[in-house]
C-alpha positions as MATLAB code, in Angstrom:
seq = 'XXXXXXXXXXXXXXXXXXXXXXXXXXXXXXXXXXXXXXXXXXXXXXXXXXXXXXXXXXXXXXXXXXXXXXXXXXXXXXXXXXXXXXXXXXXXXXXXXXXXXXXXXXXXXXXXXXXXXXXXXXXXXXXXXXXXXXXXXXXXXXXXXXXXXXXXXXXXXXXXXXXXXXXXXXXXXXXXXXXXXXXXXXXXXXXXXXXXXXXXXXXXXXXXXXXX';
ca = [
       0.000    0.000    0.000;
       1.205    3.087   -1.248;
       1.473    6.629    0.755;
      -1.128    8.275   -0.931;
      -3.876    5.045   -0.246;
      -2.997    5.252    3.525;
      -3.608    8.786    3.922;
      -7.269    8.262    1.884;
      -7.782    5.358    4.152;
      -6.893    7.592    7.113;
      -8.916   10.671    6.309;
     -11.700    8.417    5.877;
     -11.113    6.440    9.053;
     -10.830   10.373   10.627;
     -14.572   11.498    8.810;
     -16.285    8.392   10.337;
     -14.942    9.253   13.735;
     -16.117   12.461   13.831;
     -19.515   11.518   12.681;
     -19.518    9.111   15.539;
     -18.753   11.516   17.740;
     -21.180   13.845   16.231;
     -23.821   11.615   16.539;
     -23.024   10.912   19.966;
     -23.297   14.104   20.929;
     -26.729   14.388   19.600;
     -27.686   11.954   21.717;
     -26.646   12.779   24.934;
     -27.679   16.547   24.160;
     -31.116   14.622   23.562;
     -31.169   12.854   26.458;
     -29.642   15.831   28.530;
     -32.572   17.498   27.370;
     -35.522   14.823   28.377;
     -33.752   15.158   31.794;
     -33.692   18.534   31.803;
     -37.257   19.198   31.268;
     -38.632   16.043   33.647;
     -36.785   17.577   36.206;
     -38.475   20.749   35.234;
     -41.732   19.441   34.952;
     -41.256   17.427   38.455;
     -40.070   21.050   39.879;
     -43.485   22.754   38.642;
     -46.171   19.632   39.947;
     -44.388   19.854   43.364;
     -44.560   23.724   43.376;
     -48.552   23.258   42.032;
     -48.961   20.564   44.859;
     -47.304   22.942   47.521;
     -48.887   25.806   46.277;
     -52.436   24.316   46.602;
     -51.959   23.225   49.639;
     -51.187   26.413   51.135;
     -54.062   27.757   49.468;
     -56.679   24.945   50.779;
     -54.777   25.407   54.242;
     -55.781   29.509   54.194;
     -59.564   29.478   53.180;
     -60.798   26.328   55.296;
     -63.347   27.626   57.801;
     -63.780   31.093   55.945;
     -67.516   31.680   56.294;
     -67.559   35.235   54.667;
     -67.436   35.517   50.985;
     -65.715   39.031   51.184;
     -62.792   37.491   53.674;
     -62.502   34.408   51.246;
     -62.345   35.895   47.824;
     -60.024   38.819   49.365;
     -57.880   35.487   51.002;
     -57.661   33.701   47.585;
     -57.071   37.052   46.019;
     -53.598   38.013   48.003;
     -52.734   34.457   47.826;
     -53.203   33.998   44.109;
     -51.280   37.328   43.688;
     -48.409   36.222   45.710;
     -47.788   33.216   43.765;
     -48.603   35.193   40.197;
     -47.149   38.439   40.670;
     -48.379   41.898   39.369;
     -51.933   39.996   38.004;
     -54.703   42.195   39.013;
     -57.989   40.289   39.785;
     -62.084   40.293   39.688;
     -64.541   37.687   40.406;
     -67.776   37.728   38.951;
     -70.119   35.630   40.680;
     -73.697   34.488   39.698;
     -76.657   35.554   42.375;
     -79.909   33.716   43.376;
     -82.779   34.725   40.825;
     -80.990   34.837   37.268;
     -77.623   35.763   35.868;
     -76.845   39.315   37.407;
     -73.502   39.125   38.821;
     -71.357   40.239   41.864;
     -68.090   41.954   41.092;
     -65.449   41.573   43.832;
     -61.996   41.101   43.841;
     -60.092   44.477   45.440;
     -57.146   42.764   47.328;
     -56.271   45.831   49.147;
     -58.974   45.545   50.906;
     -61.958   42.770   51.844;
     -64.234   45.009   50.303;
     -65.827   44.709   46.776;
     -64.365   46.474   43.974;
     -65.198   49.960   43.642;
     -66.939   50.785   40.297;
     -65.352   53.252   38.149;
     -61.697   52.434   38.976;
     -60.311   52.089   35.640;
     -59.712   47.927   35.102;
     -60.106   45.428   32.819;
     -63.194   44.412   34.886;
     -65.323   47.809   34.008;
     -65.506   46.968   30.401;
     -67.686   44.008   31.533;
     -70.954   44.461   30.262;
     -73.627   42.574   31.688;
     -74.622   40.128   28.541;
     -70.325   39.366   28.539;
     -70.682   38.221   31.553;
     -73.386   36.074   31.043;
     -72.087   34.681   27.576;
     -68.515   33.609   29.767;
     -70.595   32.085   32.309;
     -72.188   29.791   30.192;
     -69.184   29.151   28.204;
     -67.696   27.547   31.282;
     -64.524   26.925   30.111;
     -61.030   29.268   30.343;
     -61.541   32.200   27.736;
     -58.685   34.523   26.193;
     -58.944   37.866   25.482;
     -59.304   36.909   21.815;
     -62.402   35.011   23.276;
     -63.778   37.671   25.036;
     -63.506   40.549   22.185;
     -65.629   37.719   20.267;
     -68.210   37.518   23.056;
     -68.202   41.438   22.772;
     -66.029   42.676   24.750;
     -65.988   46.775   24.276;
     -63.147   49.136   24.439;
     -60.152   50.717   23.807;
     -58.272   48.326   21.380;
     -55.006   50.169   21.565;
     -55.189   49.988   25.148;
     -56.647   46.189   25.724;
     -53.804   44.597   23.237;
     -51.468   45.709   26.015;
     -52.633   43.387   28.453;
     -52.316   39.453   28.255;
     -56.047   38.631   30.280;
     -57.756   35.073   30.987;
     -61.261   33.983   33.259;
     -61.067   30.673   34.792;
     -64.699   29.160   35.104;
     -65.771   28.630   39.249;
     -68.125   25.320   39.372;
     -69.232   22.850   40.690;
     -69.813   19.781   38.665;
     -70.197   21.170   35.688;
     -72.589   23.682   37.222;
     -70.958   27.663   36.664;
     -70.419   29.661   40.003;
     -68.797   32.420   37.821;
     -65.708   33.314   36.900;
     -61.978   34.498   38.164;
     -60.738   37.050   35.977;
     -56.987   37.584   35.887;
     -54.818   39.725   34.050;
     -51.589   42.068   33.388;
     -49.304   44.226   31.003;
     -48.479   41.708   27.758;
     -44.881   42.146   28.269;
     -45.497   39.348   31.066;
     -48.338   37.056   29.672;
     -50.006   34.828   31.813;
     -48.121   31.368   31.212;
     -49.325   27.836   31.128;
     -47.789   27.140   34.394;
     -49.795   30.083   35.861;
     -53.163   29.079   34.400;
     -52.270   25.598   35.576;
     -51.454   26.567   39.331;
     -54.877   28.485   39.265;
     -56.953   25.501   37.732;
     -55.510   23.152   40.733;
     -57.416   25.574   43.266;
     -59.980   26.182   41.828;
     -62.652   22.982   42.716;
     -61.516   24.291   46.731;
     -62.383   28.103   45.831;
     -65.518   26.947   44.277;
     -66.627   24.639   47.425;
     -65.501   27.198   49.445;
     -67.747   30.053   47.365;
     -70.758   27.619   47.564;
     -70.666   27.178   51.358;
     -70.505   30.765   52.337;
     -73.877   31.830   53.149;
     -74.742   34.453   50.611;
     -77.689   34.014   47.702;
     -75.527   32.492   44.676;
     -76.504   30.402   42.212;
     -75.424   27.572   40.505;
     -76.406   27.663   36.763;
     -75.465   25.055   33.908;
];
């Protein structure tokens, strides 16, 4: 064998070792990867599990819808920062609904503070409550929301449906500036605590009603 065939027979000896190692480096970035986001995905259920728990641990023996939906309010906020916050809440007699939701206080929100919340017209309201399901902004523009477009396209917003067995209490409405939208992992946090906010809602002794 003659110079020149050894160093084709080396170069090519040289390519399929660095595809080797290329491919093997593919697969632990893969698997690197998988670990990276179980681990991530272990870290979120136990802060979702810890994070409920607290929650649950806060409202039991609340008897006074103000105190509880102020409670769940601060709490909610301290574990989703910078979200401001309304419930709507069906009453005995029909679909005219409560708006709460001022955590600086335990009182209801006052009307005409400028929030997401006063653009909610009455038949929006009822057309989220009987969509009982987790609606977007996008959603709620096609339900008819009204206002400043400019100004509401600055805001990432969501309402999570409050229920009972498929039976609508309301609805949590949560939002803030778009620069920070309102991740999965936040909606998901909220959804865990919500069938204990809803039983919790439903036992205080106030006229609400629980519509399907």
């Amino acid at each position: 064998m003659d110079q020149k065939q050894r160093h084709k027979r080396l170069r090519l000896l040289i390519h399929k070792l660095n595809h080797e190692r290329k491919r093997q480096a593919h697969k632990i970035d893969i698997l690197c990867n998988q670990f990276i986001s179980a681990q991530r995905d272990f870290i979120q259920r136990l802060n979702t599990i810890c994070f409920t728990a607290n929650f649950y641990e806060a409202i039991v023996g609340i008897g006074d819808l103000n105190s509880l939906l102020h409670t769940a309010c601060r709490l909610i906020k301290d574990e989703i920062p910078d979200v401001n916050m309304a419930f709507f809440l069906r009453q005995a007699g029909g679909f005219k609904s409560r708006l709460w939701g001022d955590c600086e206080s335990d009182q209801p929100t006052v009307p005409g503070r400028q929030h997401l919340e006063n653009y909610f017209a009455p038949e929006l309201v009822n057309s989220i409550c009987e969509s009982n399901k987790v609606c977007t902004l996008d959603d709620m523009f096609a339900m008819g929301l009204q206002g400043s477009t400019g100004g509401l396209n600055k805001i990432s917003a969501v309402t999570v449906p409050i229920g009972l067995f498929g039976s609508s209490l309301g609805f949590m409405l949560i939002y803030r500036p778009s620069q920070n939208k309102i991740t999965a992992a936040d909606l998901h946090n909220i959804s865990a605590i919500i069938p204990g906010l809803s039983r919790a809602i439903q036992s205080c002794h106030v006229p609400l009603h629980a519509a399907d």
